[in-house]
N, C-alpha and C positions, 0 to 999 in steps of 0.2 A: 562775420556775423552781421547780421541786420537788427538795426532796431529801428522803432517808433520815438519818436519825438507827440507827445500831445504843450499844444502850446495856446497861448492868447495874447493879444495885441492889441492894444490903441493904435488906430491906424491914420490918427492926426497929420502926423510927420511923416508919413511915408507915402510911397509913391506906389501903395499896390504890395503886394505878396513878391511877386517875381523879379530878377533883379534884370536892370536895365542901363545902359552903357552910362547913362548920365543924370539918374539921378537912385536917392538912395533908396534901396526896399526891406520890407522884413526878411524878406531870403538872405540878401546881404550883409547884413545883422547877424542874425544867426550863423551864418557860416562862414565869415570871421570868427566869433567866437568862440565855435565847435573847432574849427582849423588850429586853434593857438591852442585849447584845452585839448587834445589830443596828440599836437606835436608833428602836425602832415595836412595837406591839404583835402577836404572833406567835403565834398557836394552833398546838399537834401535834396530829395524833393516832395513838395508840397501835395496836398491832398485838391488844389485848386489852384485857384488865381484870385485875388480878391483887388479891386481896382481905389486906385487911390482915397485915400480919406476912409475908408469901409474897415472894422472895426472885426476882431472875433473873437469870441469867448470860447472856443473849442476848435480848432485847429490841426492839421497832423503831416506831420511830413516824416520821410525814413532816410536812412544812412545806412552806409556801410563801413567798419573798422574790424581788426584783425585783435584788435584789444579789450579786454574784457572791465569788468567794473560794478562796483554797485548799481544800483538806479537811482537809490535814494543817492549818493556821493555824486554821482553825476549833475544830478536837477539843481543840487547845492550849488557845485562849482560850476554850474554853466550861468546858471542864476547870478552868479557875482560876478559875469563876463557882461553880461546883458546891462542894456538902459531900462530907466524904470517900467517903461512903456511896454514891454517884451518879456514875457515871463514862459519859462519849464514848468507843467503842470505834473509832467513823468515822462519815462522812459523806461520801454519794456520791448523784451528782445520778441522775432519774431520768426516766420518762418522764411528760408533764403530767396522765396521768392516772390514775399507778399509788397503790393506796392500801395502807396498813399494816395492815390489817387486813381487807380483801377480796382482796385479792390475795394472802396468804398460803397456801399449799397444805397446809402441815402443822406443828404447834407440840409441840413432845417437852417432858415436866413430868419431875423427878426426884421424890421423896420418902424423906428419909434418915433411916435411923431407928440411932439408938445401942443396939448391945444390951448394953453397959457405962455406968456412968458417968462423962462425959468431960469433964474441967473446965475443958478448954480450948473444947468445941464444943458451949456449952447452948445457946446461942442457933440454934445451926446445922443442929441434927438433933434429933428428937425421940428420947428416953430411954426404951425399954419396958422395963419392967422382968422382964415375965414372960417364960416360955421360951416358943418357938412354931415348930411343925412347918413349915419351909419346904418342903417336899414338897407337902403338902397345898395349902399358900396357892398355889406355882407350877401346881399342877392346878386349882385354881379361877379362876385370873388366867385360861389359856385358854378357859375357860367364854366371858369377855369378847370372844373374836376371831366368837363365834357369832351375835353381835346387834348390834342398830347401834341400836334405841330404847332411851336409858339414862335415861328417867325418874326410876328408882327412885334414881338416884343425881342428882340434882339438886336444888337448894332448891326448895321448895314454891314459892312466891312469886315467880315469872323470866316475867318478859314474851318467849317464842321464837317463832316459829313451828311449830319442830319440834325432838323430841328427841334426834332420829337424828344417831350420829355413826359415823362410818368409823374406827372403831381398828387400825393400822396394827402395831401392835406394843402388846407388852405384856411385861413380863419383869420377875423376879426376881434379883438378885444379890447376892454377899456380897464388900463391901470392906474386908479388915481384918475393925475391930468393927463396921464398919457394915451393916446391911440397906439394901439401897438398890432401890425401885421406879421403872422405868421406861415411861413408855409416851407414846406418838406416836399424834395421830389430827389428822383433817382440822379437828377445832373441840372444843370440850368445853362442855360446860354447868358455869353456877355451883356450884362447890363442888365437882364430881363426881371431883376426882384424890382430894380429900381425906376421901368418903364412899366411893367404889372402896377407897382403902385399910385405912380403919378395918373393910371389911368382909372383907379377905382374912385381916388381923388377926385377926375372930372366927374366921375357919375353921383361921388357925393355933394360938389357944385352945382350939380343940375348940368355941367355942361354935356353930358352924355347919358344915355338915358338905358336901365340895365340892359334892353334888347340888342343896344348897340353893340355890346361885347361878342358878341356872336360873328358881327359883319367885320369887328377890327380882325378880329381872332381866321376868321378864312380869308381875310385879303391876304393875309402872308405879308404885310403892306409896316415899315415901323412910322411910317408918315400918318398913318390913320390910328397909331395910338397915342398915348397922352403924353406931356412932359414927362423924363428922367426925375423922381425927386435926388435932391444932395444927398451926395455918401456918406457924410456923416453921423445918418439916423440908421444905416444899417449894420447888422450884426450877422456875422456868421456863426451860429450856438451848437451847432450839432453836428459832426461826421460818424457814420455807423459801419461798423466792419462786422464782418463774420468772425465768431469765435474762433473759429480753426485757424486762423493767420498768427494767433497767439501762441507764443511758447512759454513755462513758468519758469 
């Protein structure tokens, strides 16, 4: 049988979703402690990749076991295998062939940024300290709804097929003291919430100017867009599946 795992993470301590030879990740986390609560060695996999320090409140990875169980019994007892940072939101069985990461139709990132200093959320939100034209940044975000090859904003170095991503939404908001970026698309490349952002930042610096999104966006170029902001202030909130992957 297959299930779903929906899960959330502080991603402070870890080195990314995926696990890697020498240092430690939420995969690895998790599947320890799905391995010991089942009694056999148990692989997930995850609905992404999420890179160091980068945070989510809605997360999904699946399994496979030959053993049955509650859902509620389960979230319990895997809950109390878990560090605090790592929590079972549920688990619900699925169909034998649905996967966490192909089957997802759309995945929404936040990135919050503090325009004060806030002693209580360093870890949480990144801290800008300079002022910046939200007008401008929210005119340049739309630039984004016009292209679908986002090269320019992906690490050099990504093994894909293709750059193209369907951006669904894009938005700027103000909570409080926080800046908060939102955006929804069918896949994202490595890095590209946190190179999109650092480059709306420039145009709310003045150091780029909205027309300039246009010329970063068709170099295909990531030298011609803006700094990476810290992973700290991002969140991954949303994975969307089709109903039919669902068993009750």
């Amino acid at each position: 049988m297959r299930y779903f795992l929906e899960i959330a993470y502080n991603g402070t301590d870890y080195h990314g979703w995926q696990i890697q030879p020498n240092a430690i990740s939420v995969q690895e986390v998790i599947e320890k402690a799905l391995s010991t609560l089942l009694g056999q060695s148990t692989t997930i996999f995850g609905a992404g990749r999420t890179d160091a320090g980068v945070h989510a409140k809605q997360m999904f990875a699946h399994f496979d076991t030959e053993k049955a169980f509650l859902n509620e019994d389960l979230v319990y007892k895997l809950n109390s295998f878990l560090p605090s940072d790592i929590a079972i939101l549920d688990v619900f069985k699925v169909i034998s062939d649905a996967h966490a990461r192909f089957h997802a139709l759309s995945r929404a990132y936040v990135y919050r940024i503090s325009l004060e200093k806030d002693v209580f959320n360093i870890v949480g939100a990144y801290y800008l300290k300079q002022k910046v034209d939200v007008i401008k940044m929210r005119e340049a975000t739309k630039v984004l709804l016009e292209y679908q090859d986002f090269q320019c904003f992906s690490k050099s170095k990504t093994d894909v097929n293709t750059y193209n991503c369907n951006i669904m939404e894009a938005e700027w908001s103000l909570e409080g003291i926080e800046l908060q970026f939102t955006i929804k698309a069918d896949r994202f490349l490595r890095n590209m919430v946190r190179a999109i952002v650092g480059t709306l930042i420039n145009v709310g610096l003045g150091k780029l100017e909205v027309a300039d999104m246009h010329n970063i966006i068709t170099s295909k170029n990531r030298s011609e867009a803006g700094f990476s902001v810290p992973a700290h202030g991002l969140y991954l909130v949303e994975v969307v599946y089709p109903e039919s992957i669902k068993l009750n």
